[in-house]
LUMDRENSE-465301 format. One line per 4 residues: number of its first residue (from 1); for each residue x, y, z of N, C-alpha, C, O. Coordinates in pm, whole numbers, plus 50000, padded with zeros to 5 digits. Example, Ala and Ser with C-alpha at 12.3 -4.5 7.8 and 13.67 -1.06 7.14 Angstrom:
2
1	51319:49431:50780:51230:49550:50780:51320:49670:50780:51424:49668:50846  51285:49775:50708:51367:49894:50714:51290:50003:50787:51341:50114:50804 $
! end
This chain:
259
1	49575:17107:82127:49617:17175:82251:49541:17120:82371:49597:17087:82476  49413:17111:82350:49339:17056:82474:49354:16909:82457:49289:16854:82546  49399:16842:82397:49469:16691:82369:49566:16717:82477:49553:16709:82600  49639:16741:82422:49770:16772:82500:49740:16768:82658:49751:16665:82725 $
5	49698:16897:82713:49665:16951:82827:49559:16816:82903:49559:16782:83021  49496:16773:82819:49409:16638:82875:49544:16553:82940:49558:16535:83061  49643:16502:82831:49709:16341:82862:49859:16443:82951:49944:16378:83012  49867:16569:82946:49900:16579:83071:49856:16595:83274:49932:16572:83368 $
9	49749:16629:83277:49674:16632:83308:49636:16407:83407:49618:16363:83520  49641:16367:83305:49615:16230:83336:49762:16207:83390:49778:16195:83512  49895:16199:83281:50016:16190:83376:50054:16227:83471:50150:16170:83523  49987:16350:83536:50033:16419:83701:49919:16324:83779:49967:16248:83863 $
13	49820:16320:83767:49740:16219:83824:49820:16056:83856:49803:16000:83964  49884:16009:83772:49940:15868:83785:50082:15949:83827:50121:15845:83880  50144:16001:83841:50278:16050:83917:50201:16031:84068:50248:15963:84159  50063:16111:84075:50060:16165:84219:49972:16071:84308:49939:16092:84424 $
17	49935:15946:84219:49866:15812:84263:50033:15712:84312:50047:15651:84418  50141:15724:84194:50253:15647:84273:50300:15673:84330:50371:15591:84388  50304:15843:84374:50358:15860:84482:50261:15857:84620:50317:15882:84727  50167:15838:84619:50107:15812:84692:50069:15687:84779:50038:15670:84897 $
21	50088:15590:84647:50141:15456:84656:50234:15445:84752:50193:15418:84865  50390:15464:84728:50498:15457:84766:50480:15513:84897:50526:15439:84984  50416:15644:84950:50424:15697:85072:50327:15610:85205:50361:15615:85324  50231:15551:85165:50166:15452:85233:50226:15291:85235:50194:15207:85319 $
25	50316:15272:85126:50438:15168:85167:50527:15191:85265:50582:15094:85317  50560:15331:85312:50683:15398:85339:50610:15396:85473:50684:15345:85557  50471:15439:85532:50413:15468:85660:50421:15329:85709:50468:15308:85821  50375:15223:85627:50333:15080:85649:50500:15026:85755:50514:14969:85864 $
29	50600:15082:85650:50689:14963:85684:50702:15048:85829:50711:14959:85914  50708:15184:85900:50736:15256:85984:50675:15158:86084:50723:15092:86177  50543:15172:86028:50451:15109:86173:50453:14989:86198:50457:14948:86314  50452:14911:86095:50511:14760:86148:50664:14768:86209:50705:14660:86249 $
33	50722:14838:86218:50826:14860:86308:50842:14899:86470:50919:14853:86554  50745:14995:86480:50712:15048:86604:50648:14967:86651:50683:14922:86759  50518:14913:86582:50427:14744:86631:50527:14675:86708:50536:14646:86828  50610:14653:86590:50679:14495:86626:50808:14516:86751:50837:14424:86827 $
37	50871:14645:86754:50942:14666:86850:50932:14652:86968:50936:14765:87017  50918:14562:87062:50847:14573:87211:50997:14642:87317:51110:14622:87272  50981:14712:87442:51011:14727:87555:50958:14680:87631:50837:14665:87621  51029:14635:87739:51065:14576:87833:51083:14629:87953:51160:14557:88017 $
41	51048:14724:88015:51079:14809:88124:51149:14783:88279:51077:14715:88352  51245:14816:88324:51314:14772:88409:51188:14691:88547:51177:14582:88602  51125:14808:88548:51049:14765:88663:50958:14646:88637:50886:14608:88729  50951:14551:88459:50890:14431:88410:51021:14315:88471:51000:14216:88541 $
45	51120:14350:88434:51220:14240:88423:51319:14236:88565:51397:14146:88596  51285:14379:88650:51425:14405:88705:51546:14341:88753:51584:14284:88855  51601:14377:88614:51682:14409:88522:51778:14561:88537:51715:14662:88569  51867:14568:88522:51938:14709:88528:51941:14749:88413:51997:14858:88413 $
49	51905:14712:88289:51882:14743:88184:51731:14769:88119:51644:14686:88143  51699:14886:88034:51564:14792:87918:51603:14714:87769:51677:14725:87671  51526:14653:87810:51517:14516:87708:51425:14561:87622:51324:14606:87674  51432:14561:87477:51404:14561:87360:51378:14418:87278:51474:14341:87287 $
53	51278:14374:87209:51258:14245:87126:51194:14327:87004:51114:14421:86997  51276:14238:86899:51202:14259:86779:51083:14182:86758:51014:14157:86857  51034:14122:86600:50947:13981:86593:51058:13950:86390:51133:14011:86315  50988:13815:86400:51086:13803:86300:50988:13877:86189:50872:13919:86192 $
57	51081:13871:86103:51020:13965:85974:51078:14123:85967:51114:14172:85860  51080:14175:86059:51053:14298:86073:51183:14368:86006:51287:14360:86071  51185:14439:85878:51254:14498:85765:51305:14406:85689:51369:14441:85590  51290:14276:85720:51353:14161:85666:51471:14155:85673:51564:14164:85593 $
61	51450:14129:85847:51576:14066:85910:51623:13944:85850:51559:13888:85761  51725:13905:85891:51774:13723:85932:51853:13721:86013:51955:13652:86006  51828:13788:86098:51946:13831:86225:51929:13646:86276:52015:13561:86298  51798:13642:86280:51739:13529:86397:51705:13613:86572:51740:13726:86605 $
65	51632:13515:86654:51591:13577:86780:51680:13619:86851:51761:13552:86915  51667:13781:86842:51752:13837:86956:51683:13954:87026:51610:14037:86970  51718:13950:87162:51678:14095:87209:51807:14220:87221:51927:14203:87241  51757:14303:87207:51825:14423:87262:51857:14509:87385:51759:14561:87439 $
69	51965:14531:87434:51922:14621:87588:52034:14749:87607:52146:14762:87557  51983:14809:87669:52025:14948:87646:52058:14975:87777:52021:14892:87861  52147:15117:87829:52129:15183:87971:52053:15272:87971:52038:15313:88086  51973:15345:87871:51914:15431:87849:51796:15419:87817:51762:15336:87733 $
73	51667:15537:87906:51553:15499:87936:51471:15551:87804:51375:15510:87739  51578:15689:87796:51492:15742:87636:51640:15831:87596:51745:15863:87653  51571:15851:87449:51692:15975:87358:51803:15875:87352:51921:15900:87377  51748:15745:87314:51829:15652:87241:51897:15643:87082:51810:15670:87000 $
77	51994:15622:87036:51987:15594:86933:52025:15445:86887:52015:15364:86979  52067:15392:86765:52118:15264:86703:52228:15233:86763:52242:15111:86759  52336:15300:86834:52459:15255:86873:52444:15226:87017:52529:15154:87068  52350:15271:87089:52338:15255:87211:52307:15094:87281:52341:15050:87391 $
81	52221:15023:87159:52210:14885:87176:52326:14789:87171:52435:14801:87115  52275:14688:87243:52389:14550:87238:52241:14429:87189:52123:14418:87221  52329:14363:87102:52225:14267:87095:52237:14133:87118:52326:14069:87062  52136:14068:87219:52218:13916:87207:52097:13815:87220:51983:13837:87260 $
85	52158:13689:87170:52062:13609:87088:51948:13538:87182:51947:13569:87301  51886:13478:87150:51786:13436:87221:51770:13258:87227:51698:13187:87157  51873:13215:87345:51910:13043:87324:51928:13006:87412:51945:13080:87509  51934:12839:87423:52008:12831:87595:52129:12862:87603:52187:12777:87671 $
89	52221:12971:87555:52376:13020:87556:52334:13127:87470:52325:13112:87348  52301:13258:87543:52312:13324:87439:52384:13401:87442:52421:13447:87550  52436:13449:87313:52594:13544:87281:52544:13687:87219:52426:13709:87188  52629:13761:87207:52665:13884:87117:52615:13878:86989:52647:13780:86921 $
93	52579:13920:86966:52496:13953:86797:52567:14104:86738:52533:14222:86733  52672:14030:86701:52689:14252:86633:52642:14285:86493:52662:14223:86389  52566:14412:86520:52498:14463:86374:52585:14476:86327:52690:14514:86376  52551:14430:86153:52640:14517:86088:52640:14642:86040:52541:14685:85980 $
97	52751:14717:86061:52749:14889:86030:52727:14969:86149:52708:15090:86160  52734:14883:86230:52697:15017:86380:52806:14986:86486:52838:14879:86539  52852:15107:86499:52956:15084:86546:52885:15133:86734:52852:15244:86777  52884:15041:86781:52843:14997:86940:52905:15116:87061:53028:15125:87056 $
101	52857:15179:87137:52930:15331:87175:52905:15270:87347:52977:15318:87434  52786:15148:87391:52763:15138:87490:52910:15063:87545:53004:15027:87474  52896:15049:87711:53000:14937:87754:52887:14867:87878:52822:14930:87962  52891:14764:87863:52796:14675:87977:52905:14608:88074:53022:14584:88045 $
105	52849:14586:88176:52934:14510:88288:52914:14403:88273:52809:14354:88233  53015:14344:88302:52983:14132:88337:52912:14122:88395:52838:14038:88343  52853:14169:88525:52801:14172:88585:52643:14181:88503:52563:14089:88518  52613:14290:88425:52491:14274:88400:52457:14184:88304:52355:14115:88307 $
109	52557:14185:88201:52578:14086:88075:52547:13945:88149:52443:13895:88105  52604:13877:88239:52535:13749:88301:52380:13789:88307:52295:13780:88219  52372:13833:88429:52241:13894:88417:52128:13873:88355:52033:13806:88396  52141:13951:88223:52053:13941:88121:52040:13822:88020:51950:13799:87939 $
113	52178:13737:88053:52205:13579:87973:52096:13496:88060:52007:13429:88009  52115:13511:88199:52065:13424:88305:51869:13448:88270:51788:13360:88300  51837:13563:88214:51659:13605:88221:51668:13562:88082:51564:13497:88066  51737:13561:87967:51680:13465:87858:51660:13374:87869:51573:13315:87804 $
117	51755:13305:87984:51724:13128:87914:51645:13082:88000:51599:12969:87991  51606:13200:88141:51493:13152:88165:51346:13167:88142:51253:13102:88191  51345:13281:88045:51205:13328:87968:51260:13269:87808:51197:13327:87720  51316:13212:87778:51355:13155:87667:51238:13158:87563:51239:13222:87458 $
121	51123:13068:87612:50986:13003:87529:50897:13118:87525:50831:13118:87421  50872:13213:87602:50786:13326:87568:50893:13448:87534:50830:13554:87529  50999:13463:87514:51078:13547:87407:51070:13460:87287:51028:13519:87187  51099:13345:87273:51062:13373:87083:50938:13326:87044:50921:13306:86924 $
125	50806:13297:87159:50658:13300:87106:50604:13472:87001:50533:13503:86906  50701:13541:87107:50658:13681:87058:50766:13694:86952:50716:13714:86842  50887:13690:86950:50918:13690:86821:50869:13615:86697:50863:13677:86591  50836:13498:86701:50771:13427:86575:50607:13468:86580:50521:13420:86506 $
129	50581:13581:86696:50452:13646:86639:50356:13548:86688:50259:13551:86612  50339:13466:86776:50225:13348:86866:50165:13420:86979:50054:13380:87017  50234:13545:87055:50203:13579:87113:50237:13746:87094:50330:13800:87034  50102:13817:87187:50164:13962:87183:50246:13977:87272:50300:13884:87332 $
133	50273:14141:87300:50326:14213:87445:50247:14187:87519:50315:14106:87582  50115:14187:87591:50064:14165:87669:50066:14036:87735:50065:14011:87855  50069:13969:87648:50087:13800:87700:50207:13803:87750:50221:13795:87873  50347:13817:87643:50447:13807:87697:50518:13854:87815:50606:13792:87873 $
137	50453:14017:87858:50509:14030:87984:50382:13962:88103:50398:13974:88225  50311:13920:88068:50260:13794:88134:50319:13682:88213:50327:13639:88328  50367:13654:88063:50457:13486:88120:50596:13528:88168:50647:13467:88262  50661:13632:88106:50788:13659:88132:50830:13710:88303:50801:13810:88368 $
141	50924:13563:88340:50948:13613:88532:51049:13720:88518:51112:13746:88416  51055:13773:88622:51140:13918:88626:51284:13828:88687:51280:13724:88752  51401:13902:88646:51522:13833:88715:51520:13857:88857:51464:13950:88915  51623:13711:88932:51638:13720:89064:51794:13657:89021:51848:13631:88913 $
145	51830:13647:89151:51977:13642:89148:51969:13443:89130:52064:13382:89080  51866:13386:89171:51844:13235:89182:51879:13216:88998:51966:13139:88958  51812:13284:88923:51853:13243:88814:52028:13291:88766:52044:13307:88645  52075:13299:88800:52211:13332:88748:52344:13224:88771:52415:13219:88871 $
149	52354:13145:88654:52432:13028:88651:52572:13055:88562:52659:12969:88551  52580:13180:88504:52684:13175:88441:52809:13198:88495:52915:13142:88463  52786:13304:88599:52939:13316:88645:53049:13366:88588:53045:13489:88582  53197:13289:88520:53325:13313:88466:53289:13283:88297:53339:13349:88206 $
153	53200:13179:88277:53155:13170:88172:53134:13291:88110:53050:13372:88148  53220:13308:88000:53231:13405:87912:53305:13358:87766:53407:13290:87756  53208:13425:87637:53266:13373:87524:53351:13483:87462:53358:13600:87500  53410:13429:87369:53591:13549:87341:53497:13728:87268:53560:13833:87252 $
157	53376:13714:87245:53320:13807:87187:53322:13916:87305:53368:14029:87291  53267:13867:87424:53232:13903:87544:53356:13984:87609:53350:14090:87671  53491:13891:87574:53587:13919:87684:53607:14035:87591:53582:14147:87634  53654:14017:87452:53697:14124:87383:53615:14274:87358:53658:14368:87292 $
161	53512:14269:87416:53417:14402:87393:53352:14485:87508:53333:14606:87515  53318:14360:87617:53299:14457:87773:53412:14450:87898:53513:14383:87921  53348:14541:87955:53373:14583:88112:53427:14445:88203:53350:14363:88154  53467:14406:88251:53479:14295:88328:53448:14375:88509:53515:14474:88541 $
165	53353:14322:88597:53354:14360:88671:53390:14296:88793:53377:14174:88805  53454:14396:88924:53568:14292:88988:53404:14325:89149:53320:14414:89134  53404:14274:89215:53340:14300:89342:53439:14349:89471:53559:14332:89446  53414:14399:89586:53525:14396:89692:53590:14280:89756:53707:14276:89792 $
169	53472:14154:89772:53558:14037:89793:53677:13964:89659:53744:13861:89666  53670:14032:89580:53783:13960:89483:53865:14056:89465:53946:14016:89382  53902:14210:89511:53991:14267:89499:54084:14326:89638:54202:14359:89650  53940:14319:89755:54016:14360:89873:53991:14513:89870:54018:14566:89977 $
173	53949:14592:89778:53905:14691:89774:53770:14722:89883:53687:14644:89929  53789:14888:89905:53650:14898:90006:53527:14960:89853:53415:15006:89878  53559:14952:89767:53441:14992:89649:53463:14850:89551:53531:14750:89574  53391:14880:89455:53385:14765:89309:53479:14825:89193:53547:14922:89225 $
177	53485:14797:89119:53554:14849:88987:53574:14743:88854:53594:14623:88837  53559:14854:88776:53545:14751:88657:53698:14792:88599:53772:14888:88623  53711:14645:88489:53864:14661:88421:53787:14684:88309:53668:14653:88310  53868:14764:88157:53787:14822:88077:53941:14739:87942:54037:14665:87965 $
181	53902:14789:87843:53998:14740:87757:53977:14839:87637:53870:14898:87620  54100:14854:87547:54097:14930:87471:54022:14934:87348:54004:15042:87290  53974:14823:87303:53890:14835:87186:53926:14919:87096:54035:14913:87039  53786:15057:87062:53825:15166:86993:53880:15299:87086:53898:15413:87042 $
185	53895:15266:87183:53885:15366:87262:54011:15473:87193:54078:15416:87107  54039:15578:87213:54213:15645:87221:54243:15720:87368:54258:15842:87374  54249:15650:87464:54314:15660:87604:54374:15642:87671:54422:15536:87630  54446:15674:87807:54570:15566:87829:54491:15499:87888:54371:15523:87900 $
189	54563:15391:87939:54501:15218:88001:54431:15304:88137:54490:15398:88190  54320:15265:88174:54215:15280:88294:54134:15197:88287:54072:15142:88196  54143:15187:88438:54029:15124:88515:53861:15232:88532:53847:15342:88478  53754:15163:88619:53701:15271:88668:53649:15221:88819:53629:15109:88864 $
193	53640:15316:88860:53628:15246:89005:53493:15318:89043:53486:15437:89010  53393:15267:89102:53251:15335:89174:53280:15419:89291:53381:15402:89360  53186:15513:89314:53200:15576:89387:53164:15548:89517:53209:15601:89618  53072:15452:89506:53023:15426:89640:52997:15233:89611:52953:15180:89509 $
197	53038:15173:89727:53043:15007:89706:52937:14928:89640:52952:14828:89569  52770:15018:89691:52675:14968:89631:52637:15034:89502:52518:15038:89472  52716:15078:89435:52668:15115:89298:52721:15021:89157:52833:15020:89108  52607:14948:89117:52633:14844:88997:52621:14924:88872:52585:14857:88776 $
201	52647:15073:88846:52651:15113:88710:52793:15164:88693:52842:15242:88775  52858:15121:88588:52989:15167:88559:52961:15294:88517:53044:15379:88551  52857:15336:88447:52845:15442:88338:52858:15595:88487:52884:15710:88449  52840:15572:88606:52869:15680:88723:52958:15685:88764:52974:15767:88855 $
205	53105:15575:88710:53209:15514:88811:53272:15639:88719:53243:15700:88615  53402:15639:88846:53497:15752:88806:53625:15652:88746:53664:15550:88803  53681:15706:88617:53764:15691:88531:53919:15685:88625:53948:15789:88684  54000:15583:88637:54139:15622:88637:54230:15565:88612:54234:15443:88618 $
209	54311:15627:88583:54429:15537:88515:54503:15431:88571:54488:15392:88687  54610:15367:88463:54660:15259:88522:54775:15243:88662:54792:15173:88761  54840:15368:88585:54924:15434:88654:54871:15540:88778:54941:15600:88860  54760:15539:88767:54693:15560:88962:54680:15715:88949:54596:15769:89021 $
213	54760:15797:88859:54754:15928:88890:54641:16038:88832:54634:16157:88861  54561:15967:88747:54457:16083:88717:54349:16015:88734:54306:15926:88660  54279:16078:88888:54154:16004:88846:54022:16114:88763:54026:16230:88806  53954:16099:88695:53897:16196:88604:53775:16289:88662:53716:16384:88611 $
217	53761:16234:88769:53702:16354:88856:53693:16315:88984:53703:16196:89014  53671:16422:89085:53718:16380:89229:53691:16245:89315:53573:16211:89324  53774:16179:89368:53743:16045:89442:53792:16030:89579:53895:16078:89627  53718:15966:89627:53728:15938:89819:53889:15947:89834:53957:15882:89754 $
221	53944:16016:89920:54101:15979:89924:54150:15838:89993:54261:15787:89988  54069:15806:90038:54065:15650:90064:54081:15562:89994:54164:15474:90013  53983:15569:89873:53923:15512:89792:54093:15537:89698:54174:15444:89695  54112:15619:89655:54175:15638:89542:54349:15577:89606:54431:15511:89542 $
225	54361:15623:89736:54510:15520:89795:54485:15372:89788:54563:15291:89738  54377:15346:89838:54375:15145:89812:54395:15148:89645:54491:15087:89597  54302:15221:89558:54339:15219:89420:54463:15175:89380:54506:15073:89328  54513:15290:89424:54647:15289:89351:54734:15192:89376:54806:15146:89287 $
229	54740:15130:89554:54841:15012:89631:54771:14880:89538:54850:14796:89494  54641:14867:89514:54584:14776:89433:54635:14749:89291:54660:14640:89240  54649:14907:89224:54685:14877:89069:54823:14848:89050:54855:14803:88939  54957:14873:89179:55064:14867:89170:55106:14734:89188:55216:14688:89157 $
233	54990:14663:89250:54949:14467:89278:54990:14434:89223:55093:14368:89225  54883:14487:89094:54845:14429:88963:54830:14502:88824:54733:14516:88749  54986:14551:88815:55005:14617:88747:55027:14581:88604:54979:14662:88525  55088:14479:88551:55118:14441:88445:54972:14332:88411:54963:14286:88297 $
237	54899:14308:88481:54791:14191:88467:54699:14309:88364:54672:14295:88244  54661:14428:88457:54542:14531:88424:54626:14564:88315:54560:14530:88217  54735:14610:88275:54814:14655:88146:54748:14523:88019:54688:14560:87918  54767:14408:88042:54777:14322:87945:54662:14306:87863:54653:14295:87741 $
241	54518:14306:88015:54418:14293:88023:54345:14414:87963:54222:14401:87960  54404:14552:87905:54379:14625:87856:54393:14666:87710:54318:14736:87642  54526:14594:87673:54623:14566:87567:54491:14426:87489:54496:14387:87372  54392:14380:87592:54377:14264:87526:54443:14146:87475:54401:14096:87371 $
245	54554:14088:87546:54684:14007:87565:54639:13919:87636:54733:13855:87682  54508:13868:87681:54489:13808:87792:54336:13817:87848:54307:13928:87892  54232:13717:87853:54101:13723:87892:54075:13755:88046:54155:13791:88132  53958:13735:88055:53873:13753:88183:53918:13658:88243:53957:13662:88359 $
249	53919:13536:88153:53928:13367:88266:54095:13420:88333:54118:13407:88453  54187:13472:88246:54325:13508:88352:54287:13588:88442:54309:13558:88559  54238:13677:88419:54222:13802:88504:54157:13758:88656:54180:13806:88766  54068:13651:88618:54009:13616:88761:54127:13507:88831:54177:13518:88943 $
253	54159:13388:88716:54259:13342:88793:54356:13401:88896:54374:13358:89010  54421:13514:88832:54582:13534:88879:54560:13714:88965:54653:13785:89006  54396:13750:88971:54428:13888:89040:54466:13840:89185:54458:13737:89252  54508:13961:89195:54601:13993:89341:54504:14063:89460:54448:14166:89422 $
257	54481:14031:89571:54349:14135:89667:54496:14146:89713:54603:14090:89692  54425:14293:89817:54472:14369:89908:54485:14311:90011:54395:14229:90032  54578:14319:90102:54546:14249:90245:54531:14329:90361:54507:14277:90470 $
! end
């Protein structure tokens, strides 16, 4: 009996050593995660986004060098990211299994293409782990508009998944507006148009349709008559361009301004 009670006794001991084991594997991999995760803070890069970098290794990726960027400062989750690679051209990286909930503008998507390839060499020092965060937002220059060479340049990943954004000199409009496309969406075809000319976030712009008549919450009555004489322009272009029938490179070719 006290046999017994001994070599049980020893077995809860080795249960409560592997699990103990396992739970300091389990903290380990956490914190080399949070380690290795760096931010990027708007006011480091400014940037209209934060920027996120992994380092390689980290859960045992093989993604390869990419950063992440978000619109959101906190109370993020996995779908909120876009990820794109870290090259002189860098593209779209889609995770697999996450289905992507953000929408980015062309506008910023250049943007953030134009500050990789010019921090190129100290984004993947810190990813291959040569350098820390401290160094890196060191070397890393913050964007200016001097670096931005891409322009219309856009790859089919790009056209098929964001915002395309139009300015007032290319539409004749007195605001900006972005053309949006259906993806996953279930909506009718809309545009969104800003509320005010100097605002570069779509995520404030008011929603409206193609057909001009609902805009999804109140808009300048100004604003919303050029809308509509605008979308009646270019009515079958924004239809197609929504339908996904047709890229960005048409859309800039063949839009119609106001006169």
């Amino acid at each position: 009996m006290q046999n017994a009670e001994i070599h049980g006794s020893h077995k809860a001991l080795a249960v409560n050593k592997r699990l103990v084991k396992v739970r300091k594997e389990q903290a380990m991999r956490i914190v080399e995660t949070v380690v290795a995760m760096a931010d990027l803070p708007r006011r480091d890069t400014k940037l209209p986004v934060v920027v996120w970098i992994d380092q390689k290794g980290v859960k045992n990726r093989q993604d390869g060098p990419r950063v992440k960027i978000t619109l959101k400062e906190k109370h993020f989750s996995q779908k909120d990211f876009v990820s794109i690679t870290i090259s002189d051209e860098p593209q779209l990286k889609r995770e697999q299994n996450v289905k992507v909930s953000v929408n980015v503008s062309s506008d910023i998507f250049n943007a953030v293409r134009a500050w990789i390839v010019a921090n190129k060499q100290p984004l993947l020092d810190f990813w291959n782990k040569k350098i820390d965060l401290t160094e890196l937002k060191a070397r890393a220059r913050p964007y200016s508009e001097g670096m931005e060479k891409w322009g219309r340049e856009e790859t089919e990943d790009f056209q098929n998944t964001f915002l395309l954004g139009l300015r007032v000199a290319q539409t004749g409009l007195p605001t900006r507006v972005w053309l949006d496309q259906i993806g996953f969406k279930n909506t009718e075809p809309r545009i969104k148009v800003a509320t005010d000319p100097d605002l570069v976030d779509e995520l404030r712009a008011v929603n409206v349709t193609i057909d001009g008549t609902k805009p999804e919450r109140p808009l300048k009555p100004s604003y919303l008559e050029a809308v509509k004489k605008w979308i009646a322009l270019n009515k079958s272009l924004l239809i197609d361009y929504w339908y996904m029938k047709i890229d960005s490179t048409k859309v800039l070719d063949t839009i119609k301004k106001l006169s």
